[in-house]
Biopython code that builds the backbone (N, CA, C, O; Angstrom):
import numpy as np
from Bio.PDB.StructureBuilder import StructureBuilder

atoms = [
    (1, "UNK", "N", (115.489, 48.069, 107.322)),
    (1, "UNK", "CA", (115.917, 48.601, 106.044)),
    (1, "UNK", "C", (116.605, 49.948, 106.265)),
    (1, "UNK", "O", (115.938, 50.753, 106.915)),
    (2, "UNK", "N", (118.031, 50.423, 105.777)),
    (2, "UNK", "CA", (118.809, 51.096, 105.518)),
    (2, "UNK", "C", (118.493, 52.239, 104.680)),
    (2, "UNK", "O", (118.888, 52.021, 103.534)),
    (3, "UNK", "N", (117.858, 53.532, 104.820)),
    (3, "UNK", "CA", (117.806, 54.481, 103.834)),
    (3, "UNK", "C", (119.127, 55.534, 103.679)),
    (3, "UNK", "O", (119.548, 56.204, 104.622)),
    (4, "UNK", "N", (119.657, 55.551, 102.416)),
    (4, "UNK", "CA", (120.519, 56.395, 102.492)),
    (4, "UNK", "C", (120.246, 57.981, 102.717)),
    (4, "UNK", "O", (119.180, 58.268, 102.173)),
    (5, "UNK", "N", (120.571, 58.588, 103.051)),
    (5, "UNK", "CA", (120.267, 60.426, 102.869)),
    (5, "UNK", "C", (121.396, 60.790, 101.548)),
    (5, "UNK", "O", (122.543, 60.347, 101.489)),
    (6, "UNK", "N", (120.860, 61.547, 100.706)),
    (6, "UNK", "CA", (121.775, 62.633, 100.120)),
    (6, "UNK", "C", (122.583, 63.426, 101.029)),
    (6, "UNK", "O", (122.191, 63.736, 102.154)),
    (7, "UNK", "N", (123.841, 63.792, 100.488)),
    (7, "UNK", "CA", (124.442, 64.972, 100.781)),
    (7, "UNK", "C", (123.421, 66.355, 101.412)),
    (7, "UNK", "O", (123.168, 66.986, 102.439)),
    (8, "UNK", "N", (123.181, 66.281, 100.351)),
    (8, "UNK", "CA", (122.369, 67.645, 99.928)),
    (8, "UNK", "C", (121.407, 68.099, 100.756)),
    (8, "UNK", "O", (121.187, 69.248, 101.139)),
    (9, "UNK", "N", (120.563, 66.545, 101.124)),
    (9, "UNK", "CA", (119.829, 67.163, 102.302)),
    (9, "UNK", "C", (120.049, 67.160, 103.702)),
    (9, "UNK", "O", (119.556, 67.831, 104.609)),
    (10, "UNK", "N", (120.937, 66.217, 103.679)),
    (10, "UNK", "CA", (121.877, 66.491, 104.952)),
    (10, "UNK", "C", (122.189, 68.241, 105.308)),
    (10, "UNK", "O", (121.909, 69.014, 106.225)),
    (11, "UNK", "N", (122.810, 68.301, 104.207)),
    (11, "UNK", "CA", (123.479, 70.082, 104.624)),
    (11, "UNK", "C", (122.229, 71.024, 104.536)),
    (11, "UNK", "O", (122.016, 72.116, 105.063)),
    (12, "UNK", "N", (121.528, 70.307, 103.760)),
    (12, "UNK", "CA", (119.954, 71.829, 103.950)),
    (12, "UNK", "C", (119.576, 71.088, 105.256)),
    (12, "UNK", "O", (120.303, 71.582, 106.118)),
    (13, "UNK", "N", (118.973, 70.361, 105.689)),
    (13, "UNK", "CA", (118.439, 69.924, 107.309)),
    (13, "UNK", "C", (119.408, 70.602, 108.276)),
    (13, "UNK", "O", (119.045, 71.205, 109.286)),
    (14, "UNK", "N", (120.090, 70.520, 108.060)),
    (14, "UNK", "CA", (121.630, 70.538, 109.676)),
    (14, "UNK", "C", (121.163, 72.432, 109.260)),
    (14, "UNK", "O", (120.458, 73.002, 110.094)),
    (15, "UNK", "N", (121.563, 73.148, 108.123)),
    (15, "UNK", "CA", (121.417, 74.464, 107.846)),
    (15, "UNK", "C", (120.189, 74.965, 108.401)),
    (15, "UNK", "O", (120.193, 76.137, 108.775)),
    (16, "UNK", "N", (119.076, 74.243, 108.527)),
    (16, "UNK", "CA", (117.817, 74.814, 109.021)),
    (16, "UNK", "C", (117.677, 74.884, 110.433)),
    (16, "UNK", "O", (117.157, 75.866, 110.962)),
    (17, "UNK", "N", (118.213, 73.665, 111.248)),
    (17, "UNK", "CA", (118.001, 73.181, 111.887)),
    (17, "UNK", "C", (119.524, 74.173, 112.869)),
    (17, "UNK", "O", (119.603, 74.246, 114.096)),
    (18, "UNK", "N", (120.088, 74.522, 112.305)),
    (18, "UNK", "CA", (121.176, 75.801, 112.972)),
    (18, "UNK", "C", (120.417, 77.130, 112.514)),
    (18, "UNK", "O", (120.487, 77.946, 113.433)),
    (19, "UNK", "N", (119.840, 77.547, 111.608)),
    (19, "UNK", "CA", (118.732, 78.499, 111.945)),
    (19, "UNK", "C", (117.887, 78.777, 113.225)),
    (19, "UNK", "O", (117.734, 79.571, 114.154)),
    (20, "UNK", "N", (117.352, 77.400, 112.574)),
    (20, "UNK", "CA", (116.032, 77.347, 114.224)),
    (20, "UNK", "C", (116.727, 77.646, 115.259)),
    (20, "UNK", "O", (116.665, 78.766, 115.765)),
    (21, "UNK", "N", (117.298, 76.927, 115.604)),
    (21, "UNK", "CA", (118.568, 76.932, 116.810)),
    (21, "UNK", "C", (118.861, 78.744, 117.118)),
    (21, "UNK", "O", (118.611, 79.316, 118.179)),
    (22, "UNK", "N", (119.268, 79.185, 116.248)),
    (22, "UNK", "CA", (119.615, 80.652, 116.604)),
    (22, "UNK", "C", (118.149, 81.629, 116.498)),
    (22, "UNK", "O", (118.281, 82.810, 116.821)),
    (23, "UNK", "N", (116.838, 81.178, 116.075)),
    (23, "UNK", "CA", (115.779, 82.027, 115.901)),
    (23, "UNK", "C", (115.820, 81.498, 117.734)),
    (23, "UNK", "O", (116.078, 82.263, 118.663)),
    (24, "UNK", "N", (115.581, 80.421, 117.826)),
    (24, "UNK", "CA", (114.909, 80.192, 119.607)),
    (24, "UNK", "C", (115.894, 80.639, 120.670)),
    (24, "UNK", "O", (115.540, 80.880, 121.824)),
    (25, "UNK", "N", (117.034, 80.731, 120.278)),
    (25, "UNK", "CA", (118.265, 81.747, 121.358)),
    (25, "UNK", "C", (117.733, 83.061, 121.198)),
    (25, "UNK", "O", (117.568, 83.781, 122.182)),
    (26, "UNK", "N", (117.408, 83.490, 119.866)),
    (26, "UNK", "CA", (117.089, 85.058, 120.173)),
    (26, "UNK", "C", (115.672, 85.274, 121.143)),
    (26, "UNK", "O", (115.432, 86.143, 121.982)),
    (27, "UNK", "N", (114.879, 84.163, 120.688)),
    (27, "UNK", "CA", (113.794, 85.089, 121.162)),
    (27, "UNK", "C", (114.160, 84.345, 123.339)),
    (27, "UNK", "O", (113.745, 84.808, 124.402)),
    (28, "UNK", "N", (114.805, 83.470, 123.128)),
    (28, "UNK", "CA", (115.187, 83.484, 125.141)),
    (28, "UNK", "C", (116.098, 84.626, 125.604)),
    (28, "UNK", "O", (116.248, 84.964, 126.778)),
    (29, "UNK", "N", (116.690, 85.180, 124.534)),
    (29, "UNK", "CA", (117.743, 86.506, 124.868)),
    (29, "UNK", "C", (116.496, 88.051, 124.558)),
    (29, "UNK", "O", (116.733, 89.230, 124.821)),
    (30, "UNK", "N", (115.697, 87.686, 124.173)),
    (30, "UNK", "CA", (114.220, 88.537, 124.297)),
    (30, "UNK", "C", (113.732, 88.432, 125.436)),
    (30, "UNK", "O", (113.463, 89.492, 126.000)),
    (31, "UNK", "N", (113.536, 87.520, 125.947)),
    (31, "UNK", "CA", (112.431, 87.270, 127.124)),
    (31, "UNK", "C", (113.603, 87.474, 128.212)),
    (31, "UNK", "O", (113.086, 87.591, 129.323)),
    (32, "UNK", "N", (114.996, 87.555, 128.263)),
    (32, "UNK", "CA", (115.926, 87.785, 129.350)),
    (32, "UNK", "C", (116.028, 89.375, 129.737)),
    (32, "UNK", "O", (116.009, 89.855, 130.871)),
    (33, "UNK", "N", (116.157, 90.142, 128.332)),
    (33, "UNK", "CA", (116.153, 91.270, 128.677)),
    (33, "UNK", "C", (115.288, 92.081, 128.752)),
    (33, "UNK", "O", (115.618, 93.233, 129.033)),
    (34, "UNK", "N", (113.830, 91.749, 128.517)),
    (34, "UNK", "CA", (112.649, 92.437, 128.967)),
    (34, "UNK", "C", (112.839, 93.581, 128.688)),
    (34, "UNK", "O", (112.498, 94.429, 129.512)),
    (35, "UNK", "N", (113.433, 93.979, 127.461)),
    (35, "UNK", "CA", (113.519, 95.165, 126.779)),
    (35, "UNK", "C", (113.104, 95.382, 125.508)),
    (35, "UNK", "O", (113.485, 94.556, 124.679)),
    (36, "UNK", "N", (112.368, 96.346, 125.108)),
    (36, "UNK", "CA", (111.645, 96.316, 123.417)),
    (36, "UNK", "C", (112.409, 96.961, 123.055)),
    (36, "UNK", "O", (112.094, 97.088, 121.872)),
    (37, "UNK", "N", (113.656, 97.774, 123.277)),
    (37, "UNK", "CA", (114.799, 98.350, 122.052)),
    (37, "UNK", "C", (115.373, 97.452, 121.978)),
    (37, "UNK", "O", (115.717, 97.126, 120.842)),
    (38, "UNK", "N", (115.825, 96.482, 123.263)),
    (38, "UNK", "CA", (116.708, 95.283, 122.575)),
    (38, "UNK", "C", (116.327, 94.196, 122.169)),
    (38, "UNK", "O", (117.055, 93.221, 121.982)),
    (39, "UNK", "N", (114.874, 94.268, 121.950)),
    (39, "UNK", "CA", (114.340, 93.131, 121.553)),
    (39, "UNK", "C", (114.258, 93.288, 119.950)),
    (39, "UNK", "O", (114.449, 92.368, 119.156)),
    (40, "UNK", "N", (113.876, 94.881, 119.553)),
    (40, "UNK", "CA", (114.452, 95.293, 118.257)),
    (40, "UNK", "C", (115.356, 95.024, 117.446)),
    (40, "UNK", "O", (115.385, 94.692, 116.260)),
    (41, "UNK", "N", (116.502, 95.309, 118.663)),
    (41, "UNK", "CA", (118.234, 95.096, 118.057)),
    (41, "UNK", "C", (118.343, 93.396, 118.079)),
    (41, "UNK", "O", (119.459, 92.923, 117.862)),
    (42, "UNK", "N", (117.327, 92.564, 118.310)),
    (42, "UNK", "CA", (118.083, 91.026, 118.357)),
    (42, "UNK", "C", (116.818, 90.915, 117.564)),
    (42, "UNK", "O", (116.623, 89.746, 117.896)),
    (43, "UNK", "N", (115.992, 91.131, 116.931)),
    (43, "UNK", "CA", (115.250, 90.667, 115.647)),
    (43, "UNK", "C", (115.533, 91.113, 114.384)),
    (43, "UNK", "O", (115.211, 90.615, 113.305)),
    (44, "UNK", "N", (116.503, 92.619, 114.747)),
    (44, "UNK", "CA", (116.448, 92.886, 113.515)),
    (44, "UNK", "C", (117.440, 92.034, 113.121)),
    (44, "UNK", "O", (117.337, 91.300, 112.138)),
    (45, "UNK", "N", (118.654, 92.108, 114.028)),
    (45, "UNK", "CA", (119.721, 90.983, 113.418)),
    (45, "UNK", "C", (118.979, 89.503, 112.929)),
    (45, "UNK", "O", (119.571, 88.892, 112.039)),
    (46, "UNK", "N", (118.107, 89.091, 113.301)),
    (46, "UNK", "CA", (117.961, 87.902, 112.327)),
    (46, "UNK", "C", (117.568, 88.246, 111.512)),
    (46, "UNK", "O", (116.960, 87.295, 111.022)),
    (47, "UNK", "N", (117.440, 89.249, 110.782)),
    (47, "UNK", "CA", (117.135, 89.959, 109.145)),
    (47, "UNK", "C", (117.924, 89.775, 108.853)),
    (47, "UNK", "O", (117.698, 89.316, 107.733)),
    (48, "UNK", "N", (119.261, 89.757, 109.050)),
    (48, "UNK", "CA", (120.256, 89.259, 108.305)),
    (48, "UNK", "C", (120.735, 87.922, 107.908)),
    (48, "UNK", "O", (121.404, 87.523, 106.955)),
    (49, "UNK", "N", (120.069, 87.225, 109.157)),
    (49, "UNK", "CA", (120.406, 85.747, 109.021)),
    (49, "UNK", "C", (119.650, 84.780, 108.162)),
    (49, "UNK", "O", (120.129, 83.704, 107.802)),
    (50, "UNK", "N", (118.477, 85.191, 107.852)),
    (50, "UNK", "CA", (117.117, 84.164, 107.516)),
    (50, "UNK", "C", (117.850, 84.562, 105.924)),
    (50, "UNK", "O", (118.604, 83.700, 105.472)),
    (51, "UNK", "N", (117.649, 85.764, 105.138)),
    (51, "UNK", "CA", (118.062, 85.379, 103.508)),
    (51, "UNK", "C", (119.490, 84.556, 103.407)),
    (51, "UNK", "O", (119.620, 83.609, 102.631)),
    (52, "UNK", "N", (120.323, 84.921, 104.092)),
    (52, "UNK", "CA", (121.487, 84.235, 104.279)),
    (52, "UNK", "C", (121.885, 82.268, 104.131)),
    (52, "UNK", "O", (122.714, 81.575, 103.541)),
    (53, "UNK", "N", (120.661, 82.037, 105.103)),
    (53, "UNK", "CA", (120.307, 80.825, 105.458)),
    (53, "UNK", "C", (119.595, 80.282, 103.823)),
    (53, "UNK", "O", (119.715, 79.221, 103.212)),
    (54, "UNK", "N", (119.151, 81.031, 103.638)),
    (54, "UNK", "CA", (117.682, 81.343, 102.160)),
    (54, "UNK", "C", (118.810, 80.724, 101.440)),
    (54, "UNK", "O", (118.800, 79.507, 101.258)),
    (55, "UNK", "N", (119.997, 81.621, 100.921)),
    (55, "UNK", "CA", (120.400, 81.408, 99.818)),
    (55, "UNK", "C", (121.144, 80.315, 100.128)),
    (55, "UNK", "O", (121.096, 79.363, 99.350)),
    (56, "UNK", "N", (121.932, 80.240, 101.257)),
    (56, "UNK", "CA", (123.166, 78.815, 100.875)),
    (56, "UNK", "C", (122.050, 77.513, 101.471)),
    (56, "UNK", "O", (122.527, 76.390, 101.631)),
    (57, "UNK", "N", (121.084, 77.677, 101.668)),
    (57, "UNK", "CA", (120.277, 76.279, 101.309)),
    (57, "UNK", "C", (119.822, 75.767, 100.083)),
    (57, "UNK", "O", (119.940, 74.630, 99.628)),
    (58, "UNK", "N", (119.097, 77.116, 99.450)),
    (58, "UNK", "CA", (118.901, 77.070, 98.169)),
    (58, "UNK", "C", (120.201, 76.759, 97.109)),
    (58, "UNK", "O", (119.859, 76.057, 96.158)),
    (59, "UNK", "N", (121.196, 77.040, 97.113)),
    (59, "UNK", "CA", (122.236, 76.790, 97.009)),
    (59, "UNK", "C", (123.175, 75.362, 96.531)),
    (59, "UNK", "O", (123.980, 75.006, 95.670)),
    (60, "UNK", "N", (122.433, 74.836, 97.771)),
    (60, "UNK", "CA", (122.981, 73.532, 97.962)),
    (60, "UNK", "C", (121.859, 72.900, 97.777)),
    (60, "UNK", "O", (122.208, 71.760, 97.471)),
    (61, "UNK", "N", (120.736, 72.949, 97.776)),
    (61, "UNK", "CA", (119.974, 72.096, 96.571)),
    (61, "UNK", "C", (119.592, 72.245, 95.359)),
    (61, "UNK", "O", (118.830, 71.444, 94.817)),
    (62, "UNK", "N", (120.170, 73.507, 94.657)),
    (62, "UNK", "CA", (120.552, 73.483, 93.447)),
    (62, "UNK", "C", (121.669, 72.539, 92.988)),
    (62, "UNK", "O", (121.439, 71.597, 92.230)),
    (63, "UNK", "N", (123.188, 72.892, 93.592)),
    (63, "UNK", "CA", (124.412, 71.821, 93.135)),
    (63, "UNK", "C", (123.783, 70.496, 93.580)),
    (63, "UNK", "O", (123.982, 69.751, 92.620)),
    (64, "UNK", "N", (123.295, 69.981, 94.285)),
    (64, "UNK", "CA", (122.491, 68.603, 94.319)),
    (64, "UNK", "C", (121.544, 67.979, 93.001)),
    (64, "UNK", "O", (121.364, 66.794, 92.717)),
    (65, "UNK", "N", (121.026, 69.168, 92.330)),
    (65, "UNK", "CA", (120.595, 69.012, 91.376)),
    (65, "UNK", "C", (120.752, 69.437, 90.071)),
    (65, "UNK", "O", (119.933, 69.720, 89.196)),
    (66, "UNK", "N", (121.984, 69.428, 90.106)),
    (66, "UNK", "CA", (122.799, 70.202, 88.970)),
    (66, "UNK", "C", (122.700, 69.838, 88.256)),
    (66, "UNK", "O", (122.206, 70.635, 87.458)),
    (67, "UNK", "N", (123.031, 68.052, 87.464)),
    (67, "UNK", "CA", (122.685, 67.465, 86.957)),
    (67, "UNK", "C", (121.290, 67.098, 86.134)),
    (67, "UNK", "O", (121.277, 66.713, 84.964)),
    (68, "UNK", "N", (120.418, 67.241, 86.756)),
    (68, "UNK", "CA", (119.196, 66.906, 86.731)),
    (68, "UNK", "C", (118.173, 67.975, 85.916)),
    (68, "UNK", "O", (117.191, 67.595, 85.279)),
    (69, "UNK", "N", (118.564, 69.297, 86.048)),
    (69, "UNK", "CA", (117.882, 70.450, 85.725)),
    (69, "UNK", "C", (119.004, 70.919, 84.862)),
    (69, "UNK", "O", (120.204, 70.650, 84.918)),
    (70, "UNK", "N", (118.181, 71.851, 83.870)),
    (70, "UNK", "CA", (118.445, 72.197, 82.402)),
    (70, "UNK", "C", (119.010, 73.753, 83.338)),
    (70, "UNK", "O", (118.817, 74.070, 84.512)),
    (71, "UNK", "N", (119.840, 74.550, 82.095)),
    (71, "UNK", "CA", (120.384, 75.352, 82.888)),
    (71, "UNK", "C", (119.223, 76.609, 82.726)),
    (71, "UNK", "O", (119.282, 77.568, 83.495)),
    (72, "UNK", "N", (118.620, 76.563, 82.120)),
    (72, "UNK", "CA", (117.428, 77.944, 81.999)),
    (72, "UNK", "C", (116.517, 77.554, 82.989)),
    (72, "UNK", "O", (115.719, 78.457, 83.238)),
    (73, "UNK", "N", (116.318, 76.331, 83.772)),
    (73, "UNK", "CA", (115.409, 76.592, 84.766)),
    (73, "UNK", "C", (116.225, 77.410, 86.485)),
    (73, "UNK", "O", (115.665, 78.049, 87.376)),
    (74, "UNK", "N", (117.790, 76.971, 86.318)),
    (74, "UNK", "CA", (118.425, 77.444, 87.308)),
    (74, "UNK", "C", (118.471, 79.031, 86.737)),
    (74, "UNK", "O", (119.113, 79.674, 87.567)),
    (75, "UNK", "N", (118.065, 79.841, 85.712)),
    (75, "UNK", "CA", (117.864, 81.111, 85.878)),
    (75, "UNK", "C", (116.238, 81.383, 86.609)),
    (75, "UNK", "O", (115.876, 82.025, 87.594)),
    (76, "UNK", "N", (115.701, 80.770, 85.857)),
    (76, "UNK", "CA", (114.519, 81.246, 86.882)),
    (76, "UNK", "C", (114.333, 80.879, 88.076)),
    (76, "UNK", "O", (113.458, 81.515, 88.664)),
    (77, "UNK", "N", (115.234, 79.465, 89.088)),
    (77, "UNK", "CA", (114.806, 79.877, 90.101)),
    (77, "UNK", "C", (115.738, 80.844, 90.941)),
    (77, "UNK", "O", (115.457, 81.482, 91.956)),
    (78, "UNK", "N", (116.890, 80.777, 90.256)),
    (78, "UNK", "CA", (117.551, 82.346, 91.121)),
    (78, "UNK", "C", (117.285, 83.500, 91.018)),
    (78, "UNK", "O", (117.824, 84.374, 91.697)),
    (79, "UNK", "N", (115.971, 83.805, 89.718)),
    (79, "UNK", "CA", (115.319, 85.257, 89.850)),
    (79, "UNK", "C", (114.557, 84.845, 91.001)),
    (79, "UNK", "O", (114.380, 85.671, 91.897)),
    (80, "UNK", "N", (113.965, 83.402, 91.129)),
    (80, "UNK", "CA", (112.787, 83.364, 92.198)),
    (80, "UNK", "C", (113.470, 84.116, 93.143)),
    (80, "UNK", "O", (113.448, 85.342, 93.027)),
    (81, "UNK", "N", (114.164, 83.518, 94.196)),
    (81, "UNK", "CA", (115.072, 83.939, 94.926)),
    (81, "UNK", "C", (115.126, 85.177, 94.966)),
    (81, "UNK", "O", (114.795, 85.832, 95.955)),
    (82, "UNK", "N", (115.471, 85.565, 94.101)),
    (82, "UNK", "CA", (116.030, 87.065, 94.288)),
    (82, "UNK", "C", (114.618, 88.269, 94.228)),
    (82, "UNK", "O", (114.632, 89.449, 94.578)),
    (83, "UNK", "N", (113.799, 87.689, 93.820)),
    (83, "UNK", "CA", (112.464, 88.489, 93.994)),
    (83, "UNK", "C", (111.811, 88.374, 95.568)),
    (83, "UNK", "O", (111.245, 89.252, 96.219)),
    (84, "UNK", "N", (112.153, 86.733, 95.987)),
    (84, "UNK", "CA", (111.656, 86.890, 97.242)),
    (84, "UNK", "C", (112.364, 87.768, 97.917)),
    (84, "UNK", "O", (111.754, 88.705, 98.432)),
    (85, "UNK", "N", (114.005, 87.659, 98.094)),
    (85, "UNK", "CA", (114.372, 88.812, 99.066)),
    (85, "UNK", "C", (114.382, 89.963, 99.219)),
    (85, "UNK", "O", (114.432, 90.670, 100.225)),
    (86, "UNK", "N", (114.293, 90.317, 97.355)),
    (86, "UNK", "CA", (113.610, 91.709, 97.302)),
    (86, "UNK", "C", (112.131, 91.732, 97.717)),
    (86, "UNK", "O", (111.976, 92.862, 98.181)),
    (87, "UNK", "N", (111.691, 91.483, 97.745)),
    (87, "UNK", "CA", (110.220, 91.424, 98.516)),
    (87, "UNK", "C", (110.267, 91.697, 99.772)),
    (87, "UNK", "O", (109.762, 92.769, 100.104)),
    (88, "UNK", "N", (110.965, 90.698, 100.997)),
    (88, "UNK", "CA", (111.367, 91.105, 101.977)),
    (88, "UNK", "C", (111.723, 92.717, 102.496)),
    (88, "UNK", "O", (111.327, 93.550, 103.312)),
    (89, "UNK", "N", (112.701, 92.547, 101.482)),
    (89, "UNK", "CA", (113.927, 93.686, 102.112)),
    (89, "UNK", "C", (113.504, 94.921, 101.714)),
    (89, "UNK", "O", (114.073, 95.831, 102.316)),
    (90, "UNK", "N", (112.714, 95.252, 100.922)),
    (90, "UNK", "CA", (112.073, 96.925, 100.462)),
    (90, "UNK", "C", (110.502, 96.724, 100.873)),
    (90, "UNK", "O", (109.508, 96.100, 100.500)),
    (91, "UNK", "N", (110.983, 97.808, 102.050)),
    (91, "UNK", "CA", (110.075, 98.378, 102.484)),
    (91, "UNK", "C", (109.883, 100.073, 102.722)),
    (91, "UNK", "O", (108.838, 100.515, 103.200)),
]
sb = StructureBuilder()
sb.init_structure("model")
sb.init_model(0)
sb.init_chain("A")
sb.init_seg("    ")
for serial, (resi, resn, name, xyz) in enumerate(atoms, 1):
    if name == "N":
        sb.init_residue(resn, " ", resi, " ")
    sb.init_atom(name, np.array(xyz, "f"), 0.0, 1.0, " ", f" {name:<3s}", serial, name[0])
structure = sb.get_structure()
């Protein structure tokens, strides 16, 4: 038996799955340079990458479900969103 995939989760899987991909390069470019300032400078850069990843996944399973959901629930989950990264990001 033949299961189709959505779009949608196609591009969020492949999107995660090129995340992961670049979290496990950083941390082998960690363990290469046996350095804790540059192990700093290559974690902090994935601070930039993970909300990034956050939103155009979230993103794209919203327009997947565009249809489906009323438009006042797509305000609350892009406050969600946006509370988590503010959460993150102020410190």
């Amino acid at each position: 038996m033949i299961t189709l995939l959505e779009k949608a989760v196609i591009g969020m899987a492949l999107l995660r799955l090129l995340s992961g991909s670049v979290e496990i390069f950083a941390a082998f470019l960690m363990i290469k340079y046996n350095d804790v300032e540059k192990a700093l400078i290559i974690n902090s850069s994935l601070a930039l990458i993970g909300p990034t990843i956050l939103i155009i996944t979230t993103t794209i399973g919203l327009i997947g479900l565009a249809d489906k959901i009323a438009f006042g629930k797509f305000v609350w989950i892009f406050l969600g969103v946006a509370f988590i990264i503010y959460g993150v990001k102020s410190s």
